[in-house]
C-alpha angles and dihedrals in degrees: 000000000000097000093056083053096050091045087050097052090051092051103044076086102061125272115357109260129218097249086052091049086054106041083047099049081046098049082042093054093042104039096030097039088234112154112225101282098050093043088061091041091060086054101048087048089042097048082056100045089054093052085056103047097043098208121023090211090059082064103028094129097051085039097049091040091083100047095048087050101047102034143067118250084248097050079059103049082049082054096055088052102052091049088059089057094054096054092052107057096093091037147279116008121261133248083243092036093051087051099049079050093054092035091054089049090055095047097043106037100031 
């Protein structure tokens, strides 16, 4: 479930791009304690749940529900930063981008 929003943060400008791949599989070995490939794995799942759900922000609950259940506060917090990070690599973070992100924070920390 991270991995699609971290997938989707990173699409919402435009294609993925490689620094972002690889920006993405190294916050999900580092974060997630995947080693690398299960980190690419979770991209490669992730790059094809999102082509199937179409906007991340339309799901954000069903696809929330796991990582609340499953993470620390802090684990999501760590989440939301990371997601951040990833919507900044190819530059400043868009209108769409900064709502997924404070949706994602609602959804996550209320």
């Amino acid at each position: 479930a991270a991995a699609v929003l971290l997938y989707q943060i990173a699409a919402y400008d435009g294609a993925v791009t490689d620094r972002q791949r690889q920006a993405i599989v190294a916050d999900m070995k580092s974060a997630f304690g995947a080693d690398a490939a299960t980190a690419e794995g979770l991209f490669a799942f992730a790059r094809a749940a999102s082509g199937q759900i179409n906007d991340a922000a339309n799901s954000l609950r069903k696809i929330a529900a796991p990582i609340v259940a499953s993470t620390t506060p802090e684990e999501r917090r760590q989440l939301i930063d990371i997601m951040l990070k990833v919507a900044e690599i190819e530059g400043p973070a868009s209108d769409a981008q900064h709502r997924l992100i404070a949706e994602t924070r609602r959804v996550l920390l209320e």
